[in-house]
Structures are given as C-alpha cells and as structure tokens.
VEXDREN-2710 file (C-alpha; in Angstrom, 1 decimal):
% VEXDREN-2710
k/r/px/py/pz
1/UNK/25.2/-19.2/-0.4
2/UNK/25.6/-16.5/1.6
3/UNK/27.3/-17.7/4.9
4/UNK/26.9/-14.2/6.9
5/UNK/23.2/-13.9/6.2
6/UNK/21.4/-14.3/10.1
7/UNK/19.2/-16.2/10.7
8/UNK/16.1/-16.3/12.7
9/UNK/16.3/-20.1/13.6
10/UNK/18.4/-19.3/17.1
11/UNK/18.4/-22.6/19.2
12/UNK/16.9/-22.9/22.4
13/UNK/16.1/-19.4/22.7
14/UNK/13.1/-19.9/24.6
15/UNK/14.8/-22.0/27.3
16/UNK/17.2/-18.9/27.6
17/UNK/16.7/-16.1/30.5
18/UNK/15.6/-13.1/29.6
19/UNK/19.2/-11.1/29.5
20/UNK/20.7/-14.0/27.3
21/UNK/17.6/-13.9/25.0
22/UNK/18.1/-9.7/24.9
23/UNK/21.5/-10.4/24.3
24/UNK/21.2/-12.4/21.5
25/UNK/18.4/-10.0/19.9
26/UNK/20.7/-7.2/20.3
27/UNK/23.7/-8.9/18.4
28/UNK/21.4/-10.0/16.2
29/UNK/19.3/-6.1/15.3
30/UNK/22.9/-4.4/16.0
31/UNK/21.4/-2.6/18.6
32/UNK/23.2/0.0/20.5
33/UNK/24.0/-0.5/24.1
34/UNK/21.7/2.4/25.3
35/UNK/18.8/0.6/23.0
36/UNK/19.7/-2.5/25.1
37/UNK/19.8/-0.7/28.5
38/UNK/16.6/0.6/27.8
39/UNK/15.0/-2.8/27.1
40/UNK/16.6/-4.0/29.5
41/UNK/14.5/-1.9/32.4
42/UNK/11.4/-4.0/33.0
43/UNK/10.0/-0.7/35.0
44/UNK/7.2/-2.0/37.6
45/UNK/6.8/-5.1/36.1
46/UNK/8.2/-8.4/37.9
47/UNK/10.8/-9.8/35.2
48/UNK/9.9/-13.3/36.6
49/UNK/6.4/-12.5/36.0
50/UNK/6.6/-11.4/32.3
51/UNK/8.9/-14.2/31.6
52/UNK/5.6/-16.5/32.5
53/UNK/2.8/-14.3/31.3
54/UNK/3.7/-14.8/27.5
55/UNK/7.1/-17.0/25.2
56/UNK/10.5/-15.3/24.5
57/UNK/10.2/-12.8/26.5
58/UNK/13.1/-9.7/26.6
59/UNK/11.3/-6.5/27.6
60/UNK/8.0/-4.9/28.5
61/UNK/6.0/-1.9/27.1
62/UNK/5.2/0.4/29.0
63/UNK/2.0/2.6/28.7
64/UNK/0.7/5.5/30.2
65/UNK/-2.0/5.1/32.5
66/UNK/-4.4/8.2/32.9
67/UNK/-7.5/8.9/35.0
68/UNK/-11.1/9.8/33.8
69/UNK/-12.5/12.2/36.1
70/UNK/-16.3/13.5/36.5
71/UNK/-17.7/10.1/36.0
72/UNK/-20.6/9.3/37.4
73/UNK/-22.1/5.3/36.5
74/UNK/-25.4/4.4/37.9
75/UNK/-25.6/7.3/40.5
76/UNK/-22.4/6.4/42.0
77/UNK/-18.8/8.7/41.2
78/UNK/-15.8/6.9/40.0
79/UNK/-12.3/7.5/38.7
80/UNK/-11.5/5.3/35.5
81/UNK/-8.2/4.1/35.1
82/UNK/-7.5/3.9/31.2
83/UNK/-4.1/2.4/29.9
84/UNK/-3.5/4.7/25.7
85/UNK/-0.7/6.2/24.0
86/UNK/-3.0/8.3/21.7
87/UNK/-3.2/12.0/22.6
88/UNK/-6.9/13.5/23.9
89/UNK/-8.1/10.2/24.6
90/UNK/-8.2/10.6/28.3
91/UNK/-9.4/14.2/28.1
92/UNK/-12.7/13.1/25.7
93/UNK/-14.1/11.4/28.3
94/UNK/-13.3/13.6/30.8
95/UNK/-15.0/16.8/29.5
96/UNK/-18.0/14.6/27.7
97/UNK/-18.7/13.1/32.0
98/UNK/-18.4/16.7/33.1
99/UNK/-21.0/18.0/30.3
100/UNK/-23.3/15.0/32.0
101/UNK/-23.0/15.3/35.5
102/UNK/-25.6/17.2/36.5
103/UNK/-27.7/15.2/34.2
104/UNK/-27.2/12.1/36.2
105/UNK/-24.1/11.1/34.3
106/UNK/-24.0/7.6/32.9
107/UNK/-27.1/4.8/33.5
108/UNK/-25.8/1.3/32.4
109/UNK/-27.3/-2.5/32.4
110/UNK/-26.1/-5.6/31.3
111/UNK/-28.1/-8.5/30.0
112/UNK/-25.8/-11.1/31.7
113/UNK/-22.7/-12.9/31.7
114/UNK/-23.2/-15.9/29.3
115/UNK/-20.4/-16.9/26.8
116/UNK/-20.7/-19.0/23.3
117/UNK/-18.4/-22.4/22.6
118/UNK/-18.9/-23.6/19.3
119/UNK/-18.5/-26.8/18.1
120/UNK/-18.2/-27.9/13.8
121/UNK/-19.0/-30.9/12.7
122/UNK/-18.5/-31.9/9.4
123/UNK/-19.0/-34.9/7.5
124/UNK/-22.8/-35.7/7.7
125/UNK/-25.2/-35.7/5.0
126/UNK/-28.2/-36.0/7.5
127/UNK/-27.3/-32.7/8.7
128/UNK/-30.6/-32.1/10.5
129/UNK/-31.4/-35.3/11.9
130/UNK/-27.5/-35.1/13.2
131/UNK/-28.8/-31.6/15.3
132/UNK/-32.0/-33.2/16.5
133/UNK/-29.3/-36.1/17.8
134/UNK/-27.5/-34.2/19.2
135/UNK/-30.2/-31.6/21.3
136/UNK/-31.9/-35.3/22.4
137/UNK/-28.5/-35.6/24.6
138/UNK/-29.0/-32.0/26.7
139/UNK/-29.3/-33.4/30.0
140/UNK/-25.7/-35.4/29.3
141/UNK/-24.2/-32.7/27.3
142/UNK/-24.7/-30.0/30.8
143/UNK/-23.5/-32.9/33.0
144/UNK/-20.3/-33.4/31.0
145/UNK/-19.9/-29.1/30.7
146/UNK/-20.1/-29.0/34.1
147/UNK/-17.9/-31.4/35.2
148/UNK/-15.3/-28.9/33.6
149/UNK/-15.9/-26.8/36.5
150/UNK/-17.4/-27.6/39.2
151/UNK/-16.2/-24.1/41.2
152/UNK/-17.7/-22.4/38.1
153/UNK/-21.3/-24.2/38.9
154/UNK/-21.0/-23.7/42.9
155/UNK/-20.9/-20.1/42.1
156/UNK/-23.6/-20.4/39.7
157/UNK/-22.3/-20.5/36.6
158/UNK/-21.9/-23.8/34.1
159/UNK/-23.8/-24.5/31.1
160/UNK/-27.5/-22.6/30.8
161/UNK/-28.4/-23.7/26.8
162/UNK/-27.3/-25.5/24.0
163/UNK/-28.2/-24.6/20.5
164/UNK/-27.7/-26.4/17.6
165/UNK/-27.4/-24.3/14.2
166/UNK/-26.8/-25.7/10.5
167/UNK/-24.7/-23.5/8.8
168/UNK/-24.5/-24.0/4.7
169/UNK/-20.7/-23.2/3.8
170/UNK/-18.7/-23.5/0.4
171/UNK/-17.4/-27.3/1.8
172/UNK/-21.4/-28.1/2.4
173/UNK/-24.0/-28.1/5.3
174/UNK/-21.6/-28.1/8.8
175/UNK/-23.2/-28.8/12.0
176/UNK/-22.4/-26.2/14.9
177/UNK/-23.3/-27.1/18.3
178/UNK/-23.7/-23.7/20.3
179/UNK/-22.9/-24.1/24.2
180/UNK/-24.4/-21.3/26.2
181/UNK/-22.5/-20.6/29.1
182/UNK/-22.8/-18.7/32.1
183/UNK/-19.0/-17.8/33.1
184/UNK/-19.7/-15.6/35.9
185/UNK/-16.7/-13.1/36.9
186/UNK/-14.5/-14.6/34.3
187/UNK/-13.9/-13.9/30.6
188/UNK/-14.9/-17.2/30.5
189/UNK/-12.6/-18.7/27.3
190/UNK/-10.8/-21.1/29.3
191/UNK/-13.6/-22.3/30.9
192/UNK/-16.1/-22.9/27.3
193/UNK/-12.9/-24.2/25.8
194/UNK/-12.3/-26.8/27.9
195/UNK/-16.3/-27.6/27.5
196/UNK/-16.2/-27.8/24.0
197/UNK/-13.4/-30.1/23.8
198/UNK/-15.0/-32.4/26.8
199/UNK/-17.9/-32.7/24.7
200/UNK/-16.7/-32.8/20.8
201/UNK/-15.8/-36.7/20.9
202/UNK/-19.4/-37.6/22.0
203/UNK/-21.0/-35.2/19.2
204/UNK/-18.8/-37.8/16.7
205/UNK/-19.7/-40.5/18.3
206/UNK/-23.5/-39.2/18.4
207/UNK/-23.8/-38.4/15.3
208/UNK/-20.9/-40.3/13.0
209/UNK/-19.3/-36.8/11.9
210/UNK/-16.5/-35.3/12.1
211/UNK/-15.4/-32.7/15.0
212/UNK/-12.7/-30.0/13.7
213/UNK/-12.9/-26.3/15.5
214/UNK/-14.1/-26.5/19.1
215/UNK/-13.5/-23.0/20.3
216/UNK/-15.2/-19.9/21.7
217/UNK/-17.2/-17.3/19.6
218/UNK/-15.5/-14.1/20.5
219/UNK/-19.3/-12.2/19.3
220/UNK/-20.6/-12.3/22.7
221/UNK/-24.0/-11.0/21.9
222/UNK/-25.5/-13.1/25.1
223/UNK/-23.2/-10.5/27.1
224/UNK/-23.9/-6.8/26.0
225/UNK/-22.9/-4.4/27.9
226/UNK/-25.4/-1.0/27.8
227/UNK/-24.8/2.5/28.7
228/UNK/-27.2/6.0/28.2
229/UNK/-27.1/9.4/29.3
230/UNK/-28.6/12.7/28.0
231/UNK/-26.6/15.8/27.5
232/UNK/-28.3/19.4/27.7
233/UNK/-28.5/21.7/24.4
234/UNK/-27.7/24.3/27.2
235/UNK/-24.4/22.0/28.6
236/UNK/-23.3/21.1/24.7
237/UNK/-23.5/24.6/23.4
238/UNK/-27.0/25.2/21.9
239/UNK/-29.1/23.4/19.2
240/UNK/-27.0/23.6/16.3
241/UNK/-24.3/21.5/18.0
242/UNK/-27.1/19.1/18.9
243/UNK/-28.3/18.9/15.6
244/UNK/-24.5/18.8/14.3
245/UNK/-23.8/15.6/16.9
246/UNK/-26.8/13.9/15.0
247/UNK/-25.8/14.4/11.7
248/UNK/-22.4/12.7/12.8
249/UNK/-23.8/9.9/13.5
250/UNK/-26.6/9.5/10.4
251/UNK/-23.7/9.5/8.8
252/UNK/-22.0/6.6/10.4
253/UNK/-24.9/4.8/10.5
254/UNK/-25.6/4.7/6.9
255/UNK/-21.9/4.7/6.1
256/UNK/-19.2/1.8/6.7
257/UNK/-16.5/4.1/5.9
258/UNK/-17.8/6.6/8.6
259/UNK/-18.7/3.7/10.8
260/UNK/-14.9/2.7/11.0
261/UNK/-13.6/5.5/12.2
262/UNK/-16.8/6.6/14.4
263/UNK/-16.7/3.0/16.1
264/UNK/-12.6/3.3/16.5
265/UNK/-13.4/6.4/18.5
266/UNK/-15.7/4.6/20.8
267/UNK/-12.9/1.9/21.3
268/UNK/-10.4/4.8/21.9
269/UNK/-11.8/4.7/25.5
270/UNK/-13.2/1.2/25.5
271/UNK/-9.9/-0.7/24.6
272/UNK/-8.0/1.9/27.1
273/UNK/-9.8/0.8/30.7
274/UNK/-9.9/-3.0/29.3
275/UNK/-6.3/-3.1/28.9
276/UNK/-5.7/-1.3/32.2
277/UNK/-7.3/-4.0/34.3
278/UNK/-5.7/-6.8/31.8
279/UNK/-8.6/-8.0/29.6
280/UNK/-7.9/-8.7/26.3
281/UNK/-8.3/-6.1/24.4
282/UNK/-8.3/-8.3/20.9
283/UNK/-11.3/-9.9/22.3
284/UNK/-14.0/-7.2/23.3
285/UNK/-12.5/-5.3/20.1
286/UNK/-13.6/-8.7/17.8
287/UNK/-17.1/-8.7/19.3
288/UNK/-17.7/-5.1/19.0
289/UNK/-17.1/-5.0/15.1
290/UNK/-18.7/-8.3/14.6
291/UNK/-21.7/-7.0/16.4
292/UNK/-21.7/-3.5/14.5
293/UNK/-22.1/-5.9/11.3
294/UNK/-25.1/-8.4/12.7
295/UNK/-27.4/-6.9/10.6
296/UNK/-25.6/-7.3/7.3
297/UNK/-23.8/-4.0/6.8
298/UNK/-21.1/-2.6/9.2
299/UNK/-23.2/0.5/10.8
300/UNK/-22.7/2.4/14.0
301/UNK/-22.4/0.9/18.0
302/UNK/-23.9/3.8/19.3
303/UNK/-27.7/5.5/18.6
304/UNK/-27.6/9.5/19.1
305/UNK/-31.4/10.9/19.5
306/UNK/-33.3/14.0/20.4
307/UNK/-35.5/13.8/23.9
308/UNK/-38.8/15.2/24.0
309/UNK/-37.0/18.2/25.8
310/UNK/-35.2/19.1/23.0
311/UNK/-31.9/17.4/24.6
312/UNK/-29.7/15.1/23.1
313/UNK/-29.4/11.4/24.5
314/UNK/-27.2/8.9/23.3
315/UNK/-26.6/5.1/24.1
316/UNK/-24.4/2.2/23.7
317/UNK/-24.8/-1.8/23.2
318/UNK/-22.0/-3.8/22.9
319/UNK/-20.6/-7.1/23.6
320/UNK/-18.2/-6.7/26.7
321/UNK/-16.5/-9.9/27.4
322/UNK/-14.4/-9.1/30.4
323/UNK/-13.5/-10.6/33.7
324/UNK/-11.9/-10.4/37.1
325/UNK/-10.9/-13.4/37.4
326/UNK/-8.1/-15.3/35.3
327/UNK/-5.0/-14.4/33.5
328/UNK/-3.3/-11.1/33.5
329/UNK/-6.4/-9.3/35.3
330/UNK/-5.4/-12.1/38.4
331/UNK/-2.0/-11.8/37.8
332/UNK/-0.4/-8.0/37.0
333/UNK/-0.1/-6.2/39.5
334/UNK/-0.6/-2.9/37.9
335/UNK/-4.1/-4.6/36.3
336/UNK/-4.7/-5.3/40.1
337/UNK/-4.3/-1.8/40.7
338/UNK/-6.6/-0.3/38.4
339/UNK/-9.1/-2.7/39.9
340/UNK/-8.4/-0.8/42.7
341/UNK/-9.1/2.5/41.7
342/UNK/-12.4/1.4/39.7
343/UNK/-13.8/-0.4/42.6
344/UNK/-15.3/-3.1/40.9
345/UNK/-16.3/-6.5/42.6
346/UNK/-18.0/-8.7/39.9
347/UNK/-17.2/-8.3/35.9
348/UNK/-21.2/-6.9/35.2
349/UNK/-19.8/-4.0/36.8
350/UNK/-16.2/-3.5/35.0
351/UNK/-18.2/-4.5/32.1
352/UNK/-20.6/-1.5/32.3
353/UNK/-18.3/1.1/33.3
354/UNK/-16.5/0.1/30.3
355/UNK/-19.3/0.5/28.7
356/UNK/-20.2/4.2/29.8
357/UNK/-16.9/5.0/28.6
358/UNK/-17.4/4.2/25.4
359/UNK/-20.4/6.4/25.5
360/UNK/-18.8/9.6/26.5
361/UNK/-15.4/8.7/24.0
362/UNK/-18.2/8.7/20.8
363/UNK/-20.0/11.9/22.3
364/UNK/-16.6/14.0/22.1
365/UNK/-15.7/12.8/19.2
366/UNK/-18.8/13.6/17.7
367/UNK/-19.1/16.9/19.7
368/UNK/-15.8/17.9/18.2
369/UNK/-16.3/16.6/14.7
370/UNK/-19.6/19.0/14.7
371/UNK/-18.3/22.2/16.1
372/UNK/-14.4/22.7/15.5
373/UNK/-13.5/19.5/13.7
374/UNK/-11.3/16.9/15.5
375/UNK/-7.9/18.1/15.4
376/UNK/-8.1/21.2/16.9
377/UNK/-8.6/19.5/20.3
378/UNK/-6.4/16.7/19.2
379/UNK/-3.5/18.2/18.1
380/UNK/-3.3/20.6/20.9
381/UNK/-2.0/17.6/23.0
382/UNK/-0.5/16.2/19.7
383/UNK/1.3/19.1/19.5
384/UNK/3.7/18.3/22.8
385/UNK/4.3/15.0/21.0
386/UNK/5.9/16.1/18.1
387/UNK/7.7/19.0/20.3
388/UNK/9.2/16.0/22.2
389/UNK/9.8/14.2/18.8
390/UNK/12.1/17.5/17.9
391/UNK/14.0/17.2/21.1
392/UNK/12.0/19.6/23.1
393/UNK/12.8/18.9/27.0
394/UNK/11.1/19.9/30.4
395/UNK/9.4/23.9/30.0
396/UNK/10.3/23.6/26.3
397/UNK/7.6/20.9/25.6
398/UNK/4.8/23.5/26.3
399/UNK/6.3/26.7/24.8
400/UNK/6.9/24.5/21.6
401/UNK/3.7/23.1/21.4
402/UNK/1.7/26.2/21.8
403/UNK/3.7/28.2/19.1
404/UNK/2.4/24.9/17.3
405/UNK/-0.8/25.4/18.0
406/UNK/-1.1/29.0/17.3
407/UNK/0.3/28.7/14.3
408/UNK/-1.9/26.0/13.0
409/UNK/1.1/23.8/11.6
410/UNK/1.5/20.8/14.1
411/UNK/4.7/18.8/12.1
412/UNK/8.4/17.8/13.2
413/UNK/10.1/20.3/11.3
414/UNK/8.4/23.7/12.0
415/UNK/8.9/22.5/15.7
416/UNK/12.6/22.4/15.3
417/UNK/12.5/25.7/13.8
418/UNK/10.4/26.9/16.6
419/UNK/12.9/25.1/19.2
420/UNK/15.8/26.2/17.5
421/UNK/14.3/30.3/18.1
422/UNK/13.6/29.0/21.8
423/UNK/17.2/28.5/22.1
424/UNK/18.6/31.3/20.5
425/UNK/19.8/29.5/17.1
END
C-alpha cells in the first residue's frame, strides 16, 4: 500500500471556509502560490454569497459579459446582455439585428408560462383503470397543488391540467401522471417539485402502485418561446446568399449531424443572455434538443423560408423555461444587473428576447457558412486569442492577430513567430 498516495476523502471540507478549503486544494493539486492568489480573487462576487449559492466552494469563474446592439424585439430597442467565452458570439447577433432593423427587427410570442411535473408509478397491472382512478380525483389533486403555493395561485398561477399518460417501457406499462402548471415569473422547478411530491403518496394510495421519480420534465413544450423576422436580399447581399442561407438549413433539417452543430449555433446566443441573468442554462439547453427530436429524428429549431417578395424570413420555436424570480436570477447581483439593462418585468418577456436572439445567432451563422465560410469571421476574433495565448500583451494583441489573419494561419506557434518579429527577435 502506498501510504503517500492523496486522497480525495478530506474530512469536513465542507464545513471549512472558503480560504481553508483553497488551502487544502492547493496542497493537495501542488498549486503554485500565484495559481492560489488568483483563485483566491472572488472579483465582484460576494464570497459569502458564493459560499451559499452552491457546496465546497473555493473560487468563482469569471465570464465576460458583452452587449448586443441594434436589437429591436416587438417594435421596441434594447441592449442584450450575453454572458460567453467563445469568440464572434456577441458580434453574430449584432450585425444579423443591424441587417433587420429597418425591417422591423425581431416579432416574438409566447404560448404561456405552463411547466410539466411528472409523476411514475409502477407496479400496477390495471394500468388503465389506475389513470382513469387517478383523473376521477382532479378537483383534489389541484387543491393539494395548490396548497404548495398559495402566493403562486394569488398571482395566478397553480395547477391548470392534469394528464395522465401510459407509457410501455422495457420494466412494463408505467403510469405517468402529468401536472400542468402555470408558474408564472418563475422557472417554476421548485414550485412543480414540491407538487409532485405533495401529491405522489395519494396516487399510491389511489391506485395501490408504486410512486418512484416525481420530478419536473425539463421539455417544456407548454412554454415555447417564438421569434421571426425577415431580412432583405438587398440587406443580406443579393439572392445567391439568400438562396445559399436556405440551403444551410435543408441541410440541417434533413441532417442530425448538421442539425448539431446548426442548433449549437442558435444556443451560442441563447445559452449566453440565459446565463447572464442566472437561469439555468442546463435546463433551456435540455428542452431545446429534446424538442428539436419530438418528431422522431433530431432536425433543425429554426425554419428559413423565402417571402413572396423574394426576401428571406426565418423563425424560431423553442421551449424557454426561464424566470425572474428564484435562485441565482434573485440572488447575483451581476444577474440582477443584466435584468437591468434588458428591462424586462415578467419572464414571457426575458423569454422572448431570448428567443429573438437565437434567431439572429442561426442567421449569421448561416449567413457566414453560405458566403465566406465560418472561420473567416470567427477566427478574426479567434485570432487575438491565440495572440494572447503566445504572450502577446496590450497593442501587441492586435498587431499579432491581424498578421494572423492576413496570413490565413490562425495557431499558437506562427503567432510566437510573428511576436517574436514584433519584438525584434
């Protein structure tokens, strides 16, 4: 046995404070003291805070926050705050609002705010007489939801439906009570949780089964978020790139390979404002590929078309499960800020500028893929990256990365050659 060998089991780590815990990762790692100085700097973010939003806390992450400009939702201008480390992510959306304005920019809609709880029963071999049991207790079942929150109801929220589906599985028939709830401003997973654990001990009882997952469905497909605007042949650069912006997305339609990476694009921008105001970003990015799949095959979120003008429209559905009330939204203050800067005062309207951003992230992407493929816009702002990465400082960044550029070779060691001639080595 080897008596040096560390070891992960550390006691009471997670009653330590946050420089004890550091501490003891850093002896742990072998971390240098300038590694542990720099975790060490919590930056804007209240220690105290961070030490209660999640476990074992010892640093934070910061990332950069950028603004979307020329956006213009639902005849109304607004600046997007959108929290990404990737490179041209901010700019897509910027130049694909710009290329809209004048159109009318972004219309969006939202078919409400109504969140899923499921609960699985097993354990019955009447399967269908144990649904019928259990819709005959509706009227109870929405008195015992909305006892969970009775602030929820006064704002007119609580339990709207409850659907009961059979769903055949390789353990045999399992009974899934749906609860349809209306959450209001708030993500709502704390508030369908609770319901579905209020109410699983009286679906046993009801029925004679056996309760096991009683948790939300993170396809929120009672909550999708829409968002359209039409872009000019004349604004885009002529019919050809029209036609090319189609193709792109034929493609990903028909293709789950393509769809991937055409879908990823679209959560480039969504994912970036929905973790700037503190939503969970594991969450919308769940419902959105679960949704791009509802048909059977894994296809494309947006639909690209031709008008009747010879202009090229394009729109978005997806589920957008995001609040304004609740967790790290409620409680960051930097979340609180971006708030700020959108505007918003209920979720349906977070939801669909989210939404509209997602829009104009897929039409750059696709605008770019069509004309002079994707990296030559990407790796322009790539470039300054790897200058950086080569040890490129202040007015060196730039000069590196356009020699970059211009030659056409974006990579670490051609921009420590290029530095190195900057400096006179």
């Amino acid at each position: 046995m080897n008596t040096n060998a560390k070891s992960s089991r550390i006691s009471g780590f997670h009653k330590d404070d946050i420089a004890t815990r550091l501490a003891r990762v850093a002896q742990f790692a072998n971390l240098d003291d300038e590694t542990t100085r720099h975790l060490s700097n919590m930056g804007n973010l209240d220690p105290h805070l961070a030490d209660h939003l999640i476990e074992n806390v010892i640093a934070t992450l910061n990332v950069p926050i950028g603004v979307a400009t020329n956006m213009k939702v639902d005849g109304t201008d607004v600046l997007v705050p959108m929290a990404t480390e990737e490179s041209s992510v901010v700019a897509a959306v910027c130049n694909a609002a710009r290329q809209c304005y004048d159109q009318g920019g972004f219309t969006t809609s939202m078919s409400g705010s109504l969140m899923i709880a499921q609960i699985q029963l097993v354990g019955v071999p009447d399967a269908m007489h144990s649904r019928m049991r259990i819709l005959e207790h509706k009227a109870g079942i929405k008195a015992l939801c909305d006892e969970c929150d009775p602030l929820l109801v006064k704002l007119g929220g609580g339990l709207q439906d409850v659907e009961v589906r059979i769903v055949n599985s390789a353990g045999g028939p399992m009974v899934v009570t749906h609860l349809i709830v209306d959450t209001r401003d708030a993500m709502g997973a704390n508030a369908v949780n609770s319901m579905a654990e209020k109410l699983a001990p009286h679906i046993e009882t009801w029925t004679g089964g056996r309760v096991y997952l009683r948790i939300l469905s993170n396809l929120a497909d009672r909550r999708l978020a829409r968002a359209r605007a039409t872009w000019t042949c004349e604004a885009i650069g002529g019919p050809a790139v029209r036609d090319g912006i189609i193709s792109a997305y034929q493609f990903a339609a028909a293709d789950p390979y393509r769809a991937a990476t055409h879908n990823k694009g679209i959560m480039n921008g969504v994912s970036a404002v929905v973790l700037a105001t503190g939503n969970d970003t594991r969450a919308v990015e769940a419902g959105a590929h679960a949704y791009a799949a509802r048909k059977g095959w894994y296809s494309s979120l947006t639909d690209w078309e031709v008008t009747a003008e010879g202009h090229l429209a394009g729109t978005l559905e997806m589920p957008m499960a995001v609040g304004l009330v609740g967790g790290a939204t409620k409680l960051h203050p930097t979340a609180r800020a971006c708030l700020g800067i959108l505007g918003v005062a209920t979720a349906d309207r977070l939801a669909r500028l989210i939404a509209a951003v997602g829009l104009a992230q897929n039409f750059s992407a696709l605008k770019a893929l069509a004309t002079t493929g994707i990296q030559k816009g990407h790796m322009s702002l790539h470039a300054q990256n790897i200058a950086m990465m080569a040890g490129a400082v202040g007015e060196e960044i730039d000069r590196v990365a356009q020699e970059l550029v211009r030659l056409g070779t974006v990579r670490v060691d051609v921009a420590e050659q290029e530095l190195a001639k900057l400096r006179g080595g």
